[in-house]
N, CA, C and O atoms as a GROMACS GRO file, in nm:
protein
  372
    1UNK      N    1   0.085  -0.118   0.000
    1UNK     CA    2   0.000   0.000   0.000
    1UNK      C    3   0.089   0.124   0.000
    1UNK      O    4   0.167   0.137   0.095
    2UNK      N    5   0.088   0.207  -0.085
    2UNK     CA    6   0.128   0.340  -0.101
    2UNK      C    7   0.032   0.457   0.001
    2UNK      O    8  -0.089   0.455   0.026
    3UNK      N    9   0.130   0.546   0.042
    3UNK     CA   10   0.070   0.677   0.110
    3UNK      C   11   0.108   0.769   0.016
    3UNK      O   12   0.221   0.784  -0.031
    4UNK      N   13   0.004   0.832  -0.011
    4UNK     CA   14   0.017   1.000  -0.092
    4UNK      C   15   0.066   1.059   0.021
    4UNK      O   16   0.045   1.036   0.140
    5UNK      N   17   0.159   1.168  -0.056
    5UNK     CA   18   0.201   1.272  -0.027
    5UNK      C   19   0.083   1.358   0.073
    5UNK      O   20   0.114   1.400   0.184
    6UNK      N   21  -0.029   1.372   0.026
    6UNK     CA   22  -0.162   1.451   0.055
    6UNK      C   23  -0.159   1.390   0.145
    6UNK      O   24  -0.141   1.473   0.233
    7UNK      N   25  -0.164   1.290   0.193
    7UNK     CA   26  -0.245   1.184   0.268
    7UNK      C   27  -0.118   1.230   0.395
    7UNK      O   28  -0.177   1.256   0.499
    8UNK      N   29   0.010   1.243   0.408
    8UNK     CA   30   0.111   1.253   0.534
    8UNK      C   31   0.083   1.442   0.562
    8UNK      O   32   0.085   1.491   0.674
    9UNK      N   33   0.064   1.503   0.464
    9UNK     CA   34   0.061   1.632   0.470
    9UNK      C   35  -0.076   1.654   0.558
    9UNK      O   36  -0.099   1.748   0.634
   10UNK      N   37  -0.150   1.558   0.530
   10UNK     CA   38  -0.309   1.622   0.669
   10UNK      C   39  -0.233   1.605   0.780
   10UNK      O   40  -0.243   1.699   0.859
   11UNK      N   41  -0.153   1.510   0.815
   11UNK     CA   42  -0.100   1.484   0.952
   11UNK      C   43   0.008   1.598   1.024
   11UNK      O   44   0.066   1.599   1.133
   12UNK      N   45   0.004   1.678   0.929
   12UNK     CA   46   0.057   1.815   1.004
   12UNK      C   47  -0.006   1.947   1.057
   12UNK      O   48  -0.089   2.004   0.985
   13UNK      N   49   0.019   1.986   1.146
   13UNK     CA   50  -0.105   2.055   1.212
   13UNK      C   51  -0.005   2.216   1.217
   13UNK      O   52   0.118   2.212   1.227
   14UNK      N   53  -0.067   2.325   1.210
   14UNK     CA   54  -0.049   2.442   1.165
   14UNK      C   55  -0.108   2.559   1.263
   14UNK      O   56  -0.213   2.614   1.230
   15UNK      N   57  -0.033   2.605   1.399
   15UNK     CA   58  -0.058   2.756   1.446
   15UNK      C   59  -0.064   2.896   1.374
   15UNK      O   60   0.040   2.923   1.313
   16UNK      N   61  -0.120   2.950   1.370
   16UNK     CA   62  -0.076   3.043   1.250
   16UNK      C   63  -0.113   3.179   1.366
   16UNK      O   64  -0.202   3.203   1.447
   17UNK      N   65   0.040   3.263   1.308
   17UNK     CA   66   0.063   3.365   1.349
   17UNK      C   67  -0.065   3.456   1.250
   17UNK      O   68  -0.128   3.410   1.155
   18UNK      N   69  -0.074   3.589   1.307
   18UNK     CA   70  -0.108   3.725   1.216
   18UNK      C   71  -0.040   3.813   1.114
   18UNK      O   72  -0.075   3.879   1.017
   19UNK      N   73   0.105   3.780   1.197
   19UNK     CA   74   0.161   3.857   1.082
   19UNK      C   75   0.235   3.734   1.004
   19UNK      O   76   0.268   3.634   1.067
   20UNK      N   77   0.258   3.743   0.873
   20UNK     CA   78   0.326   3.657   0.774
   20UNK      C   79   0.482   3.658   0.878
   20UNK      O   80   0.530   3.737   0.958
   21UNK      N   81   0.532   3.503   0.814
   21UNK     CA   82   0.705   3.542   0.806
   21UNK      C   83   0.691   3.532   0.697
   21UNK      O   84   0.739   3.419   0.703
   22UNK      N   85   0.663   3.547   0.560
   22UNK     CA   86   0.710   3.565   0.415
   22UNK      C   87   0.664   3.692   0.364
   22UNK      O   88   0.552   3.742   0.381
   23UNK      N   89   0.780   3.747   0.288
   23UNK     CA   90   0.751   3.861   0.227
   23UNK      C   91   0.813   3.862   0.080
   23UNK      O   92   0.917   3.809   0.041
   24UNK      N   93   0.715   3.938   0.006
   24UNK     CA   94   0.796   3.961  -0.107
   24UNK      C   95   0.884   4.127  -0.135
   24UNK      O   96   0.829   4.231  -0.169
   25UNK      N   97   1.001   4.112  -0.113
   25UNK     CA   98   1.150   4.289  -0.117
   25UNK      C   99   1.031   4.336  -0.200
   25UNK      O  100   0.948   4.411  -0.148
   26UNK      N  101   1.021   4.297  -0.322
   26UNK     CA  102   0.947   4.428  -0.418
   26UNK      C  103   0.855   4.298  -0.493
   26UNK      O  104   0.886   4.181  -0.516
   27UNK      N  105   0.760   4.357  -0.514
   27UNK     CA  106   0.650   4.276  -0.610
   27UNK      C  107   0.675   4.315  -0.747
   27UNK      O  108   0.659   4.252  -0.852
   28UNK      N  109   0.700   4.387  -0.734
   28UNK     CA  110   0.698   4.479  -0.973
   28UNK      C  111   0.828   4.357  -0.973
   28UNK      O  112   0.830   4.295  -1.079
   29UNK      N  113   0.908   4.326  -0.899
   29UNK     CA  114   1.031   4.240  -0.964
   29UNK      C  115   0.989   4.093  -1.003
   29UNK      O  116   1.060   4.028  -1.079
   30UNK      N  117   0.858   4.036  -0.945
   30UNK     CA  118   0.858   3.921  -1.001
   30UNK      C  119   0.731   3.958  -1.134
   30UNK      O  120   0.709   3.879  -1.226
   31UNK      N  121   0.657   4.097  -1.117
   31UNK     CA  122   0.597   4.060  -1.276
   31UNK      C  123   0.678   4.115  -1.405
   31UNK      O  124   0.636   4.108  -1.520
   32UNK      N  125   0.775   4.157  -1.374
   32UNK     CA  126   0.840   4.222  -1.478
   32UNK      C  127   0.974   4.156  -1.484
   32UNK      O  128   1.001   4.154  -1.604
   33UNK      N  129   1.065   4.106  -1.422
   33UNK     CA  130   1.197   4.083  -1.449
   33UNK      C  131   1.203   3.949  -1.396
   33UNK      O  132   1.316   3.900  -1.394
   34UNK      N  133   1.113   3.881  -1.355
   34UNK     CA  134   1.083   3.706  -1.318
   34UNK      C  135   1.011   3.626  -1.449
   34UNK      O  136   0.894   3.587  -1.441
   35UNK      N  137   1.075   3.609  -1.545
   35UNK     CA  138   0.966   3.560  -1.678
   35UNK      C  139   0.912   3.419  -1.621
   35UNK      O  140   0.792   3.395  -1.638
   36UNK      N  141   1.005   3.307  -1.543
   36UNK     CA  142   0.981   3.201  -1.494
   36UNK      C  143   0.900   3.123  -1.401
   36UNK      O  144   0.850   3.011  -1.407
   37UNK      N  145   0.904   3.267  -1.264
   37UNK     CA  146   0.809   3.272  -1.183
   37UNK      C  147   0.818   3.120  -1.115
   37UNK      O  148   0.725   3.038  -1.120
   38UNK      N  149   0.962   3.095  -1.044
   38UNK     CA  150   0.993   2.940  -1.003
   38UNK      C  151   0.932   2.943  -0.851
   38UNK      O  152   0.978   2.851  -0.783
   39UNK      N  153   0.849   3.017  -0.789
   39UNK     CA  154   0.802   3.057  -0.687
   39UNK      C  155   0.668   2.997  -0.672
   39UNK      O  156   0.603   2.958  -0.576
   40UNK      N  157   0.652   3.002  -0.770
   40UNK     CA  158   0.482   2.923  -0.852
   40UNK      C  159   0.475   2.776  -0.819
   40UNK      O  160   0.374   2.749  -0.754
   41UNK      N  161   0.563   2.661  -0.849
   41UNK     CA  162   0.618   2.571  -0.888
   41UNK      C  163   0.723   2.527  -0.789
   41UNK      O  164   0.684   2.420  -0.741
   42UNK      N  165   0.804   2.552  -0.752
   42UNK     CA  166   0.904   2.496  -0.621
   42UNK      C  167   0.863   2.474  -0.508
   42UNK      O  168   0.922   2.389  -0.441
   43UNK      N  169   0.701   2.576  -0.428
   43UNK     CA  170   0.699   2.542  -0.324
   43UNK      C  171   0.625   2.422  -0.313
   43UNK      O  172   0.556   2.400  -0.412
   44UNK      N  173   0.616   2.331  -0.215
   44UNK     CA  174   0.552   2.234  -0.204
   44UNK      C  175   0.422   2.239  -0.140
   44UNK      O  176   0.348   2.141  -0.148
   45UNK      N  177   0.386   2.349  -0.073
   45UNK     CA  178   0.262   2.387  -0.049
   45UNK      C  179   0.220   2.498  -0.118
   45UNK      O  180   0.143   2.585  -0.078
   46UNK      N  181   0.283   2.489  -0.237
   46UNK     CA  182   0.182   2.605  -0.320
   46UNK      C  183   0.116   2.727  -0.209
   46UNK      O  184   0.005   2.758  -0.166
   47UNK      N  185   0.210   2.757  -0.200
   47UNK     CA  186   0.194   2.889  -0.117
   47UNK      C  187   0.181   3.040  -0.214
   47UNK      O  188   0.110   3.141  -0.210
   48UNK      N  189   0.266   3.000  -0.280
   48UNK     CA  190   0.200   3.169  -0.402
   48UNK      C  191   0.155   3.117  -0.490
   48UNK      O  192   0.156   2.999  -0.524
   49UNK      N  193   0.107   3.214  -0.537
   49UNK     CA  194  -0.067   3.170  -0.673
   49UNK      C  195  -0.020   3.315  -0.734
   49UNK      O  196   0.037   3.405  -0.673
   50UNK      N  197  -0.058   3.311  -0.872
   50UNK     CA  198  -0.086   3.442  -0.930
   50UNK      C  199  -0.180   3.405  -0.952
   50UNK      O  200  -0.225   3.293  -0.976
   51UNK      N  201  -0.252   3.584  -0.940
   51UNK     CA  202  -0.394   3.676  -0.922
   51UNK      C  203  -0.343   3.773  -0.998
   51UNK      O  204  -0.236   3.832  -0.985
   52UNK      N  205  -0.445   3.790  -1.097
   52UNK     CA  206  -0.408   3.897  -1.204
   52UNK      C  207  -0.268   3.964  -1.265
   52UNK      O  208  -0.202   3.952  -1.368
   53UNK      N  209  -0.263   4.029  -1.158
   53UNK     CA  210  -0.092   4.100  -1.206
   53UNK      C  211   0.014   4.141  -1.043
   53UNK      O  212   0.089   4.230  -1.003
   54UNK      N  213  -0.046   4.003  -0.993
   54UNK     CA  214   0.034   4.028  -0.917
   54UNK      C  215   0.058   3.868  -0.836
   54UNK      O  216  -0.024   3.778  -0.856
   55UNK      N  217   0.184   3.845  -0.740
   55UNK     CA  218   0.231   3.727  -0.634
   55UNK      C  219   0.118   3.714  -0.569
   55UNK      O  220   0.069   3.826  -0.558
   56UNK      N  221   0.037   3.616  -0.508
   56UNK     CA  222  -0.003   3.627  -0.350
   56UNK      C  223   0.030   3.502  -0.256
   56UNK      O  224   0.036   3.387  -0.300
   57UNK      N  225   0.049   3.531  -0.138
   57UNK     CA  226   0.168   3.414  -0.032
   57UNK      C  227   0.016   3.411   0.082
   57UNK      O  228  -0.039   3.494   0.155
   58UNK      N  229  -0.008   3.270   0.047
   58UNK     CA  230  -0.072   3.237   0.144
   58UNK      C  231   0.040   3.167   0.280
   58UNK      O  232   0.061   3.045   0.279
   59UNK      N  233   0.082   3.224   0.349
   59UNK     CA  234   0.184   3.161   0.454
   59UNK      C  235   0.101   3.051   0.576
   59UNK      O  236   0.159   2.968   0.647
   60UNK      N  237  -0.034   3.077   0.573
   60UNK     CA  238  -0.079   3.010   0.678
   60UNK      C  239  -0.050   2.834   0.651
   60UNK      O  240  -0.058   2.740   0.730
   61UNK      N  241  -0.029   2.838   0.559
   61UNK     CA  242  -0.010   2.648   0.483
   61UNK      C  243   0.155   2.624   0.445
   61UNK      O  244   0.183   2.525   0.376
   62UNK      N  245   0.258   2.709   0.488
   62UNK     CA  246   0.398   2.712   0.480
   62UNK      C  247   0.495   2.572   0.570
   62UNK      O  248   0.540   2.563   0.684
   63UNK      N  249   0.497   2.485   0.455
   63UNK     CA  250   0.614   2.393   0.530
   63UNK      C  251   0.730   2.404   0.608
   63UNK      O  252   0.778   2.314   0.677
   64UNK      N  253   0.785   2.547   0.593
   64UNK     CA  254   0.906   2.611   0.659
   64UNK      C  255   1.038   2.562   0.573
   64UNK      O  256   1.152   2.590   0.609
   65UNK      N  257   1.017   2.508   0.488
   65UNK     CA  258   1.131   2.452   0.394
   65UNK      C  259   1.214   2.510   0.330
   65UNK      O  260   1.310   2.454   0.278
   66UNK      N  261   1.193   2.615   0.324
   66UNK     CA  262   1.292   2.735   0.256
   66UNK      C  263   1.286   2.712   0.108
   66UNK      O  264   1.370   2.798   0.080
   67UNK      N  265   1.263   2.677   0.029
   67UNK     CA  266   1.279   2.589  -0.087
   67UNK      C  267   1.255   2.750  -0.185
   67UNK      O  268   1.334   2.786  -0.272
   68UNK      N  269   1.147   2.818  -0.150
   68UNK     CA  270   1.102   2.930  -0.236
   68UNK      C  271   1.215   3.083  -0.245
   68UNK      O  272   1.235   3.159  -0.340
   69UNK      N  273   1.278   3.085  -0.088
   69UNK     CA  274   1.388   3.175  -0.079
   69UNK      C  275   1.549   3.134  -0.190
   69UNK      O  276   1.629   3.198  -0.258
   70UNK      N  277   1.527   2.995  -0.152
   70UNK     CA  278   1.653   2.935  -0.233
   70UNK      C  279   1.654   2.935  -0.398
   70UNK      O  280   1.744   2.957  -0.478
   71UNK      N  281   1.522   2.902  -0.414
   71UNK     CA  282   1.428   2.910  -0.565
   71UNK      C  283   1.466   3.050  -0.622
   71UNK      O  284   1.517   3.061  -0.733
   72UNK      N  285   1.441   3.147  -0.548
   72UNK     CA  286   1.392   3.272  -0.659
   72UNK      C  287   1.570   3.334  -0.695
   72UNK      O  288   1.670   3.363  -0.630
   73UNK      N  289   1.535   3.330  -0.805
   73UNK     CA  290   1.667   3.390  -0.935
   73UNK      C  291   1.695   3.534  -0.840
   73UNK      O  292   1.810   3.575  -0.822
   74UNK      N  293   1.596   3.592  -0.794
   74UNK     CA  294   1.649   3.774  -0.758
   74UNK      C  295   1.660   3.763  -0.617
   74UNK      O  296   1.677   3.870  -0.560
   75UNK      N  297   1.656   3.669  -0.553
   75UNK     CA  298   1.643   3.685  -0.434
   75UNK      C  299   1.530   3.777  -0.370
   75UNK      O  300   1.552   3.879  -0.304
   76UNK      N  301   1.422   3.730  -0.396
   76UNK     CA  302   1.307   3.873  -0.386
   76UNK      C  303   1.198   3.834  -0.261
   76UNK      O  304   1.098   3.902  -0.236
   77UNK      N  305   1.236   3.720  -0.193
   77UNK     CA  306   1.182   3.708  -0.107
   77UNK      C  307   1.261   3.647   0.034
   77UNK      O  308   1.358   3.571   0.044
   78UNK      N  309   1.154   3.732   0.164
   78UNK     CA  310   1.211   3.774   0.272
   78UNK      C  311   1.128   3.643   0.334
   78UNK      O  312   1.010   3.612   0.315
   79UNK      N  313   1.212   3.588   0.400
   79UNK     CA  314   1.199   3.448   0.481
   79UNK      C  315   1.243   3.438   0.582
   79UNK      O  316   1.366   3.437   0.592
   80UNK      N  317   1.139   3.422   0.728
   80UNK     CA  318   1.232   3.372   0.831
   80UNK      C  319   1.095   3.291   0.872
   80UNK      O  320   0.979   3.298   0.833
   81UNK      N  321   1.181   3.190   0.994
   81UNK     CA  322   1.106   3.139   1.077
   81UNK      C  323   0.972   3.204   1.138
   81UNK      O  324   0.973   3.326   1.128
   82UNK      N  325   0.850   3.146   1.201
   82UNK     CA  326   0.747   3.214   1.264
   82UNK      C  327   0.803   3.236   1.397
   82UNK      O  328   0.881   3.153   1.445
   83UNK      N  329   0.765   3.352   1.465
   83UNK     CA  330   0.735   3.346   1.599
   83UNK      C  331   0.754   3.215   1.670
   83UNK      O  332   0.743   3.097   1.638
   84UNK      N  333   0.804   3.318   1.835
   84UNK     CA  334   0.844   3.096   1.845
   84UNK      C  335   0.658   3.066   1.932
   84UNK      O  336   0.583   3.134   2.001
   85UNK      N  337   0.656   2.909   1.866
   85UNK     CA  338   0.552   2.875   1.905
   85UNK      C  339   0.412   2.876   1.803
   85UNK      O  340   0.305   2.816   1.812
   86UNK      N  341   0.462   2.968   1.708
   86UNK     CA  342   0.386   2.954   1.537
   86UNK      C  343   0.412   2.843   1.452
   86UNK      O  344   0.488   2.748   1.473
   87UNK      N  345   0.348   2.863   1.362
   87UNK     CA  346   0.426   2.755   1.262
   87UNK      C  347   0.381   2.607   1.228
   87UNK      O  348   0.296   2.562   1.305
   88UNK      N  349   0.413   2.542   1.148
   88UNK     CA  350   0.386   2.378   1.140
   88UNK      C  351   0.436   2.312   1.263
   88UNK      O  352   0.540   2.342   1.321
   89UNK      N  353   0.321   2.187   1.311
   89UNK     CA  354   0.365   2.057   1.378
   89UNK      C  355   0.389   1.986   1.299
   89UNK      O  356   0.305   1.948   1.218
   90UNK      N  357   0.507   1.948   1.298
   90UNK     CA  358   0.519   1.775   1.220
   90UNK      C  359   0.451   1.689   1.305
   90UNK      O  360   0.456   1.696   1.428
   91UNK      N  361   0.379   1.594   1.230
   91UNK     CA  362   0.306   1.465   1.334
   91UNK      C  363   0.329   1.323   1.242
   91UNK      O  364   0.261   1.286   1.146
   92UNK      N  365   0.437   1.263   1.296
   92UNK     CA  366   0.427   1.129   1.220
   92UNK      C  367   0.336   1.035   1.294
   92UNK      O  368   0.280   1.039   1.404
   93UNK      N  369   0.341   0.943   1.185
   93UNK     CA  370   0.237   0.806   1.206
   93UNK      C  371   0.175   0.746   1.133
   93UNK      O  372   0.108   0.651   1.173
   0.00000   0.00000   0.00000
């Protein structure tokens, strides 16, 4: 028997702060000088979506993986840890 991916990802449970830890330095840099937009596509919780003409970072569903800071060509996004006591539970089983 195989486990989806989906299927280990419910088993993580999620505090969520008010304020984001993700930011984007400047937004005009990923619609204009990002043709690739690897921000879209690298994170594993699809945390940014484009909406019309612009990024949007849903952080409340953020694995903490860094994967999207390491990802972006301009370095255009601001990443840190949540608050302590925010953030994903890992829950195996």
């Amino acid at each position: 028997m195989s486990v989806k991916v989906e299927d280990k990802l419910f088993l993580d449970r999620f505090k969520v702060d008010e304020e984001s830890h993700l930011r984007l330095v400047d937004g005009s840099v990923c619609m204009e000088k990002c043709a690739d937009q690897p921000c879209l596509y690298i994170c594993p919780a699809n945390v940014y979506k484009l909406e019309k003409d612009r990024i949007s970072i849903g952080y409340e569903g953020c694995l903490e993986c860094g994967s999207c800071r390491i990802g972006c060509p301009h370095f255009n996004i601001e990443w840190r840890f949540p608050k302590g006591g925010y953030g994903i539970r890992h829950k195996f089983g």
